[in-house]
C-alpha positions as CSV (number, residue, x, y, z in Angstrom):
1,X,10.8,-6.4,-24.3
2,X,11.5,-2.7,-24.6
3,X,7.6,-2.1,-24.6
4,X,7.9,-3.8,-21.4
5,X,10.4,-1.7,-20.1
6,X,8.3,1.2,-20.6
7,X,5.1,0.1,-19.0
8,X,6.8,-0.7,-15.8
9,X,8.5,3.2,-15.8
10,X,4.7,4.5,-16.5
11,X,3.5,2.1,-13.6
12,X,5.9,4.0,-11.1
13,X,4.8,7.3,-12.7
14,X,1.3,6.2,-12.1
15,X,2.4,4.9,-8.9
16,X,3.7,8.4,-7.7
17,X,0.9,10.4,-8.4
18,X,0.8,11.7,-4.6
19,X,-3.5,11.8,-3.9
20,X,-2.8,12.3,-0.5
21,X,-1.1,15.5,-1.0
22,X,-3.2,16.9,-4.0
23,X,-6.3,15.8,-1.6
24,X,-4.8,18.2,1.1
25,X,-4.0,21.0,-1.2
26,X,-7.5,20.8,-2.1
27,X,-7.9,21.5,1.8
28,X,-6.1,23.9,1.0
29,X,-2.9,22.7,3.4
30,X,0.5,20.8,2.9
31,X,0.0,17.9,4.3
32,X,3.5,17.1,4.6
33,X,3.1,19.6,7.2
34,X,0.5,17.9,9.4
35,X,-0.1,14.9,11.6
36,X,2.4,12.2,10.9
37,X,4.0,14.1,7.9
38,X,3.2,11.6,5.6
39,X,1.2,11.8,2.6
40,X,-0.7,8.6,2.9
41,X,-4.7,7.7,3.4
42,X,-4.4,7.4,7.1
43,X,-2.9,10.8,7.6
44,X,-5.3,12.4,5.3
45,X,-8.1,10.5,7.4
46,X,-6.4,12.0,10.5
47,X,-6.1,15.4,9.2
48,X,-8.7,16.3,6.6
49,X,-11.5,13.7,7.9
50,X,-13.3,10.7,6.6
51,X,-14.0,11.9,2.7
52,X,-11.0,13.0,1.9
53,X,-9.4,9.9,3.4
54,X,-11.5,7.4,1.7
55,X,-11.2,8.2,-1.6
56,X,-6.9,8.8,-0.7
57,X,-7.4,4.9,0.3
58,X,-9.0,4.3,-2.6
59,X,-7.0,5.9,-5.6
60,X,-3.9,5.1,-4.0
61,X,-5.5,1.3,-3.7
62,X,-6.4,1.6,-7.8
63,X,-2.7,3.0,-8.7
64,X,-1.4,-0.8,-7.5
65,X,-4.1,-2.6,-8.8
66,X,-4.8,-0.6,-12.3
67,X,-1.1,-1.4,-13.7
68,X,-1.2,-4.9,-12.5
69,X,-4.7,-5.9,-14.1
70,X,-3.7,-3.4,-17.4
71,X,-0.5,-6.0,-17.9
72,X,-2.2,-9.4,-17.2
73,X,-5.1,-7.7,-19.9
74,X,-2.2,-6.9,-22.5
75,X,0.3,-9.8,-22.0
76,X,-2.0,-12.6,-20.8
77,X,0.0,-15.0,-19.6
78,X,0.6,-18.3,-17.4
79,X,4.6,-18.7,-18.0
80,X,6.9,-17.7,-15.1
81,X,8.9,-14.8,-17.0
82,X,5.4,-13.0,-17.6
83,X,4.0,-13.9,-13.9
84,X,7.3,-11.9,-13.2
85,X,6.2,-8.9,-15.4
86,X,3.5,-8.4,-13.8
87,X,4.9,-8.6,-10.5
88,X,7.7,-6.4,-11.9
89,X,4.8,-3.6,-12.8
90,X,3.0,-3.9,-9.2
91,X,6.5,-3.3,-7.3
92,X,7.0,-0.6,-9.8
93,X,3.8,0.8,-8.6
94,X,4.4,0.4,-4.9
95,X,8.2,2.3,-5.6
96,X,6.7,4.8,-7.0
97,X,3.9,5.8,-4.1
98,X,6.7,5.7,-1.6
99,X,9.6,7.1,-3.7
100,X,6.8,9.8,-5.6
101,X,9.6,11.8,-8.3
102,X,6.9,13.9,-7.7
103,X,7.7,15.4,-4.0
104,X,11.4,14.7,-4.2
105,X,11.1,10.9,-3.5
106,X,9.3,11.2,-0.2
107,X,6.1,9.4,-0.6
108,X,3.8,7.4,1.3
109,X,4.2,3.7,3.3
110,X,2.9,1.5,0.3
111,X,0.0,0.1,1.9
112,X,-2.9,1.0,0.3
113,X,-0.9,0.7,-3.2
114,X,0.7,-2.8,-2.0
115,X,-2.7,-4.1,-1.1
116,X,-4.1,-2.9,-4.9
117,X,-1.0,-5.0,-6.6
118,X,-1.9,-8.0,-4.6
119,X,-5.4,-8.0,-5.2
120,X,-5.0,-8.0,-8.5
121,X,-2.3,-11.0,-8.5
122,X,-3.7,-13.3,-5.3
123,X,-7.6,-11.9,-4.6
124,X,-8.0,-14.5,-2.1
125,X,-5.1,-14.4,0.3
126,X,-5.6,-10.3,-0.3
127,X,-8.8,-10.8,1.3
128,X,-7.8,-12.9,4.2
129,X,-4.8,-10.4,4.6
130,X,-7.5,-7.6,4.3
131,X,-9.4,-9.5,7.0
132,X,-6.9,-9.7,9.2
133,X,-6.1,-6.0,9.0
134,X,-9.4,-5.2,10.2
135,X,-9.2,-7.4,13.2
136,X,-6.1,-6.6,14.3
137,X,-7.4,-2.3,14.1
138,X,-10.3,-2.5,16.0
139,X,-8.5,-4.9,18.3
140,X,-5.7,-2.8,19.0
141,X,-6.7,0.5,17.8
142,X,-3.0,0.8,15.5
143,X,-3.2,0.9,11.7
144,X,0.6,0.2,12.0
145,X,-0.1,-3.0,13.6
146,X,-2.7,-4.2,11.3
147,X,-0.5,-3.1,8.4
148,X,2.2,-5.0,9.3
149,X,0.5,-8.0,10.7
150,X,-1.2,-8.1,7.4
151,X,1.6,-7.9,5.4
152,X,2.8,-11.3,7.5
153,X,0.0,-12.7,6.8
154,X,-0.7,-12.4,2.6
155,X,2.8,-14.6,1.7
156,X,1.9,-17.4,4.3
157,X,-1.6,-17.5,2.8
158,X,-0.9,-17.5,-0.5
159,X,1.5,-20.6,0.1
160,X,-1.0,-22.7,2.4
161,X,-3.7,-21.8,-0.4
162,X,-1.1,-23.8,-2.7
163,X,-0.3,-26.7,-0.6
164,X,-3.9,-27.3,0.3
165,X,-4.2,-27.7,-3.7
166,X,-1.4,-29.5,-3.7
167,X,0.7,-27.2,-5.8
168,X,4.3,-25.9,-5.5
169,X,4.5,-22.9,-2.4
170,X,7.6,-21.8,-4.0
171,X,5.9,-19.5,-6.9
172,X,6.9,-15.5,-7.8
173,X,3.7,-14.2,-5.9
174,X,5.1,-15.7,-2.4
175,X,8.7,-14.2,-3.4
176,X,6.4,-10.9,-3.5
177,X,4.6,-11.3,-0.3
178,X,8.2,-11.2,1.4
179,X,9.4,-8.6,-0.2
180,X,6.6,-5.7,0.2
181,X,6.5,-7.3,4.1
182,X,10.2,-6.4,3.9
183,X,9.2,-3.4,2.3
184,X,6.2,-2.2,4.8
185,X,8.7,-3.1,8.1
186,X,10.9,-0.7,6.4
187,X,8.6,1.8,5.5
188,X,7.1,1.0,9.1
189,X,10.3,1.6,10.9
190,X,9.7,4.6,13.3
191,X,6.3,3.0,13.8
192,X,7.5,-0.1,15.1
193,X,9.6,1.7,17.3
194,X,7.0,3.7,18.7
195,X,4.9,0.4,19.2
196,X,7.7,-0.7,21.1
197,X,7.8,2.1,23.3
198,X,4.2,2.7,23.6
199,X,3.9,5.7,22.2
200,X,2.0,4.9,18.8
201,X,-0.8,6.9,18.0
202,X,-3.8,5.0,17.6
203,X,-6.4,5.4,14.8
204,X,-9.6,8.0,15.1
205,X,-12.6,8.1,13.5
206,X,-12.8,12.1,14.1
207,X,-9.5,14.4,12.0
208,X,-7.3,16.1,14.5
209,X,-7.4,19.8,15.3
210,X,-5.2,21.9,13.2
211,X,-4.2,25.6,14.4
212,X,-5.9,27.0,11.9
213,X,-8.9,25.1,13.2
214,X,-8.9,27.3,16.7
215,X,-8.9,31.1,15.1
């Protein structure tokens, strides 16, 4: 058990490790200082442009999926208590991108990590979350949306996928889905107020001008 213990710690010190603002000190700005303020993929993508971005997505996508995958390798499992372990490391994950101890607790909105963890533990209602995503961006033009909508969508997948096999809905990986939707509307807050109101900022594939881009 104490072994356990300290995996899910490293898995939110993994989970911390802030790529979107190493990416835009790389750029050689604070990216805390630009765009939305946040140090996620989409406000890398916004700011420092398509490279940059992607590979953000993508690390911060492998620092949820990596600890989940490392667990079910080490402690391979099928009982409840262990299905709750590795649930246990994925949320540690997701905690630690949007509560980084590296930058004082102010981290990203957990998406990209969120979507990592639940690939690992549900790849197919992942998929049709990641589907849906998609549809609902280039619909609506709002990664907020998607995100949320998304989120929505993985827990009511993952329990139709189990009562079209006739097995019990009421499992630890639906109890997730709830929880990082709670999670993301939180996280989501001021973007779901700006929905509301209109005045959400909708996705681009070209970064925005920053001052230093005019001298």
């Amino acid at each position: 058990m104490p072994i356990k213990i300290i995996y899910i710690l490293l898995a939110y010190l993994a989970g911390g490790i802030p790529f979107g603002f190493i990416a835009g000190k790389i750029k050689g700005l604070d990216i805390r200082e630009h765009g939305s303020r946040n140090v996620g993929a989409t406000n890398v993508f916004r700011v420092a442009g398509k490279g940059p971005g992607l590979a953000v997505y993508l690390l911060d996508t492998l620092k949820g999926f990596l600890p989940v995958l490392i667990s079910k390798t080490a402690w391979p499992s099928a009982s409840i208590p262990d299905q709750w372990f590795y649930i246990a490391a994925g949320l540690a994950a997701i905690l630690g991108h949007v509560f980084t101890p590296y930058l004082r607790f102010k981290g990203g909105k957990g998406v990209a990590t969120a979507s990592g963890v639940l690939l690992a533990l549900e790849p197919i209602a992942t998929l049709i979350a990641l589907a849906t995503f998609i549809v609902v961006l280039l619909a609506s033009g709002y990664v907020s949306l998607g995100s949320i909508i998304a989120s929505l969508v993985f827990p009511i997948s993952a329990a139709v996928i189990r009562i079209v096999q006739d097995q019990n809905p009421l499992v630890p990986i639906v109890a997730l889905g709830w929880l990082i939707t709670i999670l993301i509307m939180l996280t989501h807050k001021k973007n779901i107020i700006r929905l509301l109101n209109g005045t959400e900022n909708k996705f681009r594939l070209k970064k925005d001008k920053l001052p230093s881009d005019n001298k």
